[in-house]
C-alpha positions as CSV (number, residue, x, y, z in Angstrom):
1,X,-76.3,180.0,111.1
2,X,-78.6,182.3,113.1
3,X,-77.2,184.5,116.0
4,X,-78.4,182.8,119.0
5,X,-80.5,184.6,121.1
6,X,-79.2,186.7,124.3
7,X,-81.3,188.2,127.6
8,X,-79.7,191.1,129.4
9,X,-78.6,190.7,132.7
10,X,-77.4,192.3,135.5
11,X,-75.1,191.5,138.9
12,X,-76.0,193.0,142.4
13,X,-74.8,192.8,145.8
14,X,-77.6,192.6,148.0
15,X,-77.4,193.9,151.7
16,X,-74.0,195.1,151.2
17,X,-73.3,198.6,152.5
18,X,-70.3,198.4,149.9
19,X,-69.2,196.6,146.4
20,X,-68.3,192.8,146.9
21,X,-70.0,192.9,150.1
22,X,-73.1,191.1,150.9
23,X,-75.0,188.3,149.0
24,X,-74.4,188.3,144.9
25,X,-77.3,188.3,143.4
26,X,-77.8,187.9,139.2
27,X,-80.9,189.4,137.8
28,X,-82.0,187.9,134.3
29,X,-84.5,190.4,132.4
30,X,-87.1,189.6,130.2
31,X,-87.6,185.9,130.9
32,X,-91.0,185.4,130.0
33,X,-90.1,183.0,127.2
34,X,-87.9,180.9,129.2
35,X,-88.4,177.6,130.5
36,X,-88.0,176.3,133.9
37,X,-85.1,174.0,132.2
38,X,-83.4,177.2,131.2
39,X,-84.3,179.1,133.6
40,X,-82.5,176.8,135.6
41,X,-79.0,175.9,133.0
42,X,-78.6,179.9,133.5
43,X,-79.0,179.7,137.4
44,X,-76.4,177.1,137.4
45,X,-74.4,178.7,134.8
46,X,-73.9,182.1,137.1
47,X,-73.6,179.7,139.8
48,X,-74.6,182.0,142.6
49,X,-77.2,181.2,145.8
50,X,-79.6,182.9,143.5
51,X,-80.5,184.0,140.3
52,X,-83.9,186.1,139.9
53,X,-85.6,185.9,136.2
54,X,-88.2,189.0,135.9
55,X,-91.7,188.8,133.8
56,X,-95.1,190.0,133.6
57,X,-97.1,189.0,136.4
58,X,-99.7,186.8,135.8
59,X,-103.0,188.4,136.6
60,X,-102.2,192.1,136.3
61,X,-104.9,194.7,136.9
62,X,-105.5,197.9,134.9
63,X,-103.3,200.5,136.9
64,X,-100.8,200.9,139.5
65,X,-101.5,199.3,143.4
66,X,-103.7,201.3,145.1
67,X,-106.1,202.1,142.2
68,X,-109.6,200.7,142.5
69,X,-109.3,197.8,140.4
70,X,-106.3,196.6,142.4
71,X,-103.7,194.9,140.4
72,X,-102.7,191.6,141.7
73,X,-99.0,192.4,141.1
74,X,-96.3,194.8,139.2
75,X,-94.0,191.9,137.8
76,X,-93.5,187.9,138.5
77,X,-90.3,187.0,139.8
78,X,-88.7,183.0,139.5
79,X,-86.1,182.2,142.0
80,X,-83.5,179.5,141.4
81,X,-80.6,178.4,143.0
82,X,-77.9,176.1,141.0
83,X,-79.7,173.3,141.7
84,X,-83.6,173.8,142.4
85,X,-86.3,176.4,141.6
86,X,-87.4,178.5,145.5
87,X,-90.8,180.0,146.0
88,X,-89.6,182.5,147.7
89,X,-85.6,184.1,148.7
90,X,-84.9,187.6,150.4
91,X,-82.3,188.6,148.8
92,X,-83.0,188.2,145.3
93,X,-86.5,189.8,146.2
94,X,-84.5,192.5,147.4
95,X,-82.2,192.9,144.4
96,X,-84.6,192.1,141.8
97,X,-86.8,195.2,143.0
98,X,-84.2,197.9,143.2
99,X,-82.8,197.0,139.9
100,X,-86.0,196.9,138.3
101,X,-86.1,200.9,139.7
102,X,-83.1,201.7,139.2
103,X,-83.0,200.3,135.6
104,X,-85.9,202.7,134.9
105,X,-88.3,199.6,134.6
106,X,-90.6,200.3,137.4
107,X,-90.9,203.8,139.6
108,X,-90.0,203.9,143.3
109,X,-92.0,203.3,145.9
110,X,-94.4,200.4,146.8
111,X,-93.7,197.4,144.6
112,X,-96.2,194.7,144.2
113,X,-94.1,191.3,143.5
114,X,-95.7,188.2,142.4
115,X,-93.7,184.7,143.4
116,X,-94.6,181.4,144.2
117,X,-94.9,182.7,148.1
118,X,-98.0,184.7,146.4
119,X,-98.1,188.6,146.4
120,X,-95.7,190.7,148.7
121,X,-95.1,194.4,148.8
122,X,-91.4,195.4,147.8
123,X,-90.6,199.6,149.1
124,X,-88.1,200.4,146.9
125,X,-85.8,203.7,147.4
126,X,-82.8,205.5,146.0
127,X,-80.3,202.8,148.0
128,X,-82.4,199.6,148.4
129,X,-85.6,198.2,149.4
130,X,-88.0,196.7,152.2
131,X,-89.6,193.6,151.9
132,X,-92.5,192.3,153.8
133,X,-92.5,189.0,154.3
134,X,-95.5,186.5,153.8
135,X,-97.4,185.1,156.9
136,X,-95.6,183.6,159.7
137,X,-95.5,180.0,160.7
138,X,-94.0,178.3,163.5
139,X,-93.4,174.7,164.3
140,X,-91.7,172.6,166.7
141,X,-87.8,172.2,165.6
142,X,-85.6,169.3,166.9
143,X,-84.3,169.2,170.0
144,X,-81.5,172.0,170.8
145,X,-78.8,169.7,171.6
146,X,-79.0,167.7,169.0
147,X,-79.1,170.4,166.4
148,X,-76.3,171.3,167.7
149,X,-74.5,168.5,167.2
150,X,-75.2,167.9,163.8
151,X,-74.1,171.6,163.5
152,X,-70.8,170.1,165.1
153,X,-71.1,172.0,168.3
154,X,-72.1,170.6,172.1
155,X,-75.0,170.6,173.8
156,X,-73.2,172.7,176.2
157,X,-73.0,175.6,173.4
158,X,-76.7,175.9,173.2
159,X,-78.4,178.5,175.2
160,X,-81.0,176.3,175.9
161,X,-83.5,178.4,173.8
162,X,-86.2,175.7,171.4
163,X,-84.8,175.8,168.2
164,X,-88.0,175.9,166.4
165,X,-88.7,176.4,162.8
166,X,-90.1,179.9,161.9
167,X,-90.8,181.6,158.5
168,X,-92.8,184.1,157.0
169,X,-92.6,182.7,153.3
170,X,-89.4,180.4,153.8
171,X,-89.0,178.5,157.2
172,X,-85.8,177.8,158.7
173,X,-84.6,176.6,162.5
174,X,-82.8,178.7,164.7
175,X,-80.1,177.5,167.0
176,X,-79.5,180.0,170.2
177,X,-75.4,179.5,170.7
178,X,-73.4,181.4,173.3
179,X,-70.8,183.9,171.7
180,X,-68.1,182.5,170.4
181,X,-69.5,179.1,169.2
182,X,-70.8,180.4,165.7
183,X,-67.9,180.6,163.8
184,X,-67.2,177.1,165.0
185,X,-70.5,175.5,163.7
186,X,-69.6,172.8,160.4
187,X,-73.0,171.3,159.5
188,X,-73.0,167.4,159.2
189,X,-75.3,166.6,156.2
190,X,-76.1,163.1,157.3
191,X,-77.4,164.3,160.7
192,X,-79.3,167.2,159.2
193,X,-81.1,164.8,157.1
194,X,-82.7,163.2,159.8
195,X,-84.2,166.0,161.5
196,X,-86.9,168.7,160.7
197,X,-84.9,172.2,160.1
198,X,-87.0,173.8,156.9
199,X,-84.6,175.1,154.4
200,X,-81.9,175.1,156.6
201,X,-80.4,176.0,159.8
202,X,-79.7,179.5,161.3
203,X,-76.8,179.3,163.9
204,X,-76.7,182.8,165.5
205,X,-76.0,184.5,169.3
206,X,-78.2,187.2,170.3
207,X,-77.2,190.5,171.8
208,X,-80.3,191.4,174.0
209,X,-78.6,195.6,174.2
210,X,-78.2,196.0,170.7
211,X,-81.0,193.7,169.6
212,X,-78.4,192.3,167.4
213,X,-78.0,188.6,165.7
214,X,-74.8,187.5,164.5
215,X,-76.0,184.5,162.1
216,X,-74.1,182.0,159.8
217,X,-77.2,180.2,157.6
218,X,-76.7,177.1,156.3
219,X,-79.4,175.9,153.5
220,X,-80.4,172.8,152.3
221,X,-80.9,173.9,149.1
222,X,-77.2,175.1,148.6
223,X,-76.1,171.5,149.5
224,X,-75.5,172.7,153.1
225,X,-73.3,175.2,151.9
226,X,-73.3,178.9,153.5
227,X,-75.4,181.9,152.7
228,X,-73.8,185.5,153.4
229,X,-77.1,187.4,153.6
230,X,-80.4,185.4,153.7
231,X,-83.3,187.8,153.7
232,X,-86.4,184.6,154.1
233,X,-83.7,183.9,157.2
234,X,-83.8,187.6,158.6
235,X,-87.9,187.8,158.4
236,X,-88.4,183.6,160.1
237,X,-85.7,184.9,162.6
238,X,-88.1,187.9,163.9
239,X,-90.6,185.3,164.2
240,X,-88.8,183.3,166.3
241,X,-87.4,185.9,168.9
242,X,-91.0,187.4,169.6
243,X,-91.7,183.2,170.2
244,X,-88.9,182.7,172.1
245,X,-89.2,185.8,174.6
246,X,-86.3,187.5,173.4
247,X,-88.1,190.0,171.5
248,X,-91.5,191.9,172.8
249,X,-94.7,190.4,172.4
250,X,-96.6,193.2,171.6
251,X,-96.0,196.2,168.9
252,X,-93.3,196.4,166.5
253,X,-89.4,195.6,167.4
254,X,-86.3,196.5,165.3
255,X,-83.6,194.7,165.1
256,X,-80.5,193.5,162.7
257,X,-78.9,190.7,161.6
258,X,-75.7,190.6,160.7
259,X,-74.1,187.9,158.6
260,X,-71.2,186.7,156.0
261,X,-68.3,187.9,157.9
262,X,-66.9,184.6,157.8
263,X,-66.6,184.2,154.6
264,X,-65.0,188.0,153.7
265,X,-68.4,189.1,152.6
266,X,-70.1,191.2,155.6
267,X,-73.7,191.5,155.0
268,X,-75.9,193.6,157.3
269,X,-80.2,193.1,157.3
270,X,-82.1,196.0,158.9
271,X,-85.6,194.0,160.6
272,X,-88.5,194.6,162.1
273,X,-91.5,192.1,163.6
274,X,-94.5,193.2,164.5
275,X,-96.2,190.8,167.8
276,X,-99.9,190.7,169.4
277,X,-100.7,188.2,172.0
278,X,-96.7,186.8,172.2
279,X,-97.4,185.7,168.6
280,X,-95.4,187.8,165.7
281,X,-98.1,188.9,163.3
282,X,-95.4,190.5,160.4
283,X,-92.2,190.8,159.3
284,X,-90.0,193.2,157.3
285,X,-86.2,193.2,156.2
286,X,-84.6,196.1,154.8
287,X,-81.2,195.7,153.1
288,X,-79.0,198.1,150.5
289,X,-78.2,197.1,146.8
290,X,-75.1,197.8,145.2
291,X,-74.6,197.1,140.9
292,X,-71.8,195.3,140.2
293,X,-71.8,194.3,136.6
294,X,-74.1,193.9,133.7
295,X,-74.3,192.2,130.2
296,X,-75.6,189.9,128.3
297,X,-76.0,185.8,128.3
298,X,-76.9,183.6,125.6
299,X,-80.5,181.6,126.1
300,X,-80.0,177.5,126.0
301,X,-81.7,175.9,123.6
């Protein structure tokens, strides 16, 4: 009987500023030949928030970014969670870049990733990388009150600030809680599934002087379980502080999330938005990358 066939892999934690910090992350090389079925019996069989499976891009130009011809992209990244295939994830756009420099794969620098959120540019350096997120969107989100609720919290935690749903390539809500009231929040499913939150919820107080979220995100797609870092989460959250006043309006603001602690695995997400006319215009989050292990996993049949 033939050997069966095996892809490398490696394990990172992504916006850690130490080992078995942050979010875990498992990066699958050379998956060009996989299907989305085993694509996805791998994601479930590292059972992490996400896995990221690296190929060619599709529509590759004839030289690096910033040549004439303009390539379209550097590599193609599929994201998958246990149970569904995502367009687009922070951190495991993150993680996927630095190891793909680190491993010697691609140089530093400006990355040009191709995912299902289209093209975005990936800055890579010796400790982590910058991602810019896609455009920004903003809707209407359910009432603040009532998110709470099925968040199991009172109306009387809110801040009173619209939870509206905001993303630059994945769009979450964001529920404004006073201090205190975050690390009580226990999402209802039932409830959730009646209102309009995206991908999931964001539960976070703001600190105005140190322009400072401290955010437990809940997703949909992890069967309302919690996320310790969620890069998409980082980006729609700049979007919806320039929207909701708490953030200026015009130029560029920084500001970090920080996330995980909760569940023993602190996670810290450097940001920036950039605003004109009270409306944010572009979004960055900027997070380290740690390797944890690597090897090699058989491919399902």
């Amino acid at each position: 009987m033939a050997a069966p066939a095996l892809l490398d892999y490696e394990i990172v934690d992504v916006f850690a500023a130490r080992a078995f910090a942050g979010n875990p992350l498992a990066v699958v090389f050379d998956a060009d030949g996989l299907t989305t079925a085993q694509c996805q019996a791998l994601a479930n069989e590292f059972h992490l928030s996400e896995t990221s499976f690296l190929c060619a891009p599709t529509a590759p130009g004839a030289d690096h970014p910033g040549s004439a011809g303009g390539p379209q992209a550097d590599y193609r990244v599929r994201i998958f969670t246990p149970f569904a295939e995502l367009p687009f994830a922070g951190h495991p756009s993150v993680g996927a870049a630095h190891t793909l420099v680190r491993t010697g794969r691609l140089p530093a620098g400006t990355l040009r990733q191709e995912c299902g959120a289209g093209v975005l540019d990936v800055v890579v350096d010796a400790d982590g990388a910058t991602l810019s997120g896609g455009r920004p969107t903003l809707v209407d989100g359910p009432d603040a009150g009532t998110l709470a609720g099925a968040m199991g919290l009172t109306r009387a935690d809110s801040t009173g600030v619209p939870a509206d749903v905001a993303g630059c390539g994945l769009p979450f809500a964001y529920l404004s809680v006073r201090p205190g009231a975050v690390d009580r929040a226990v999402p209802d499913p039932a409830a959730l599934a009646a209102l309009q939150v995206g991908e999931g919820v964001s539960v976070l107080s703001w600190d105005a002087g140190t322009a400072t979220a401290y955010a437990r995100v809940f997703a949909a797609d992890l069967a309302w379980g919690e996320d310790p870092a969620t890069g998409s989460a980082a980006l729609g959250a700049g979007v919806w502080l320039v929207e909701s006043g708490l953030l200026a309006g015009e130029g560029t603001s920084s500001f970090t999330v920080r996330q995980g602690e909760r569940l023993g695995r602190p996670s810290v997400l450097e940001c920036t938005v950039t605003a004109a006319g009270r409306h944010a215009v572009a979004a960055t989050v900027r997070g380290t990358v740690v390797p944890i292990a690597r090897g090699r996993i058989r491919v399902p049949e």
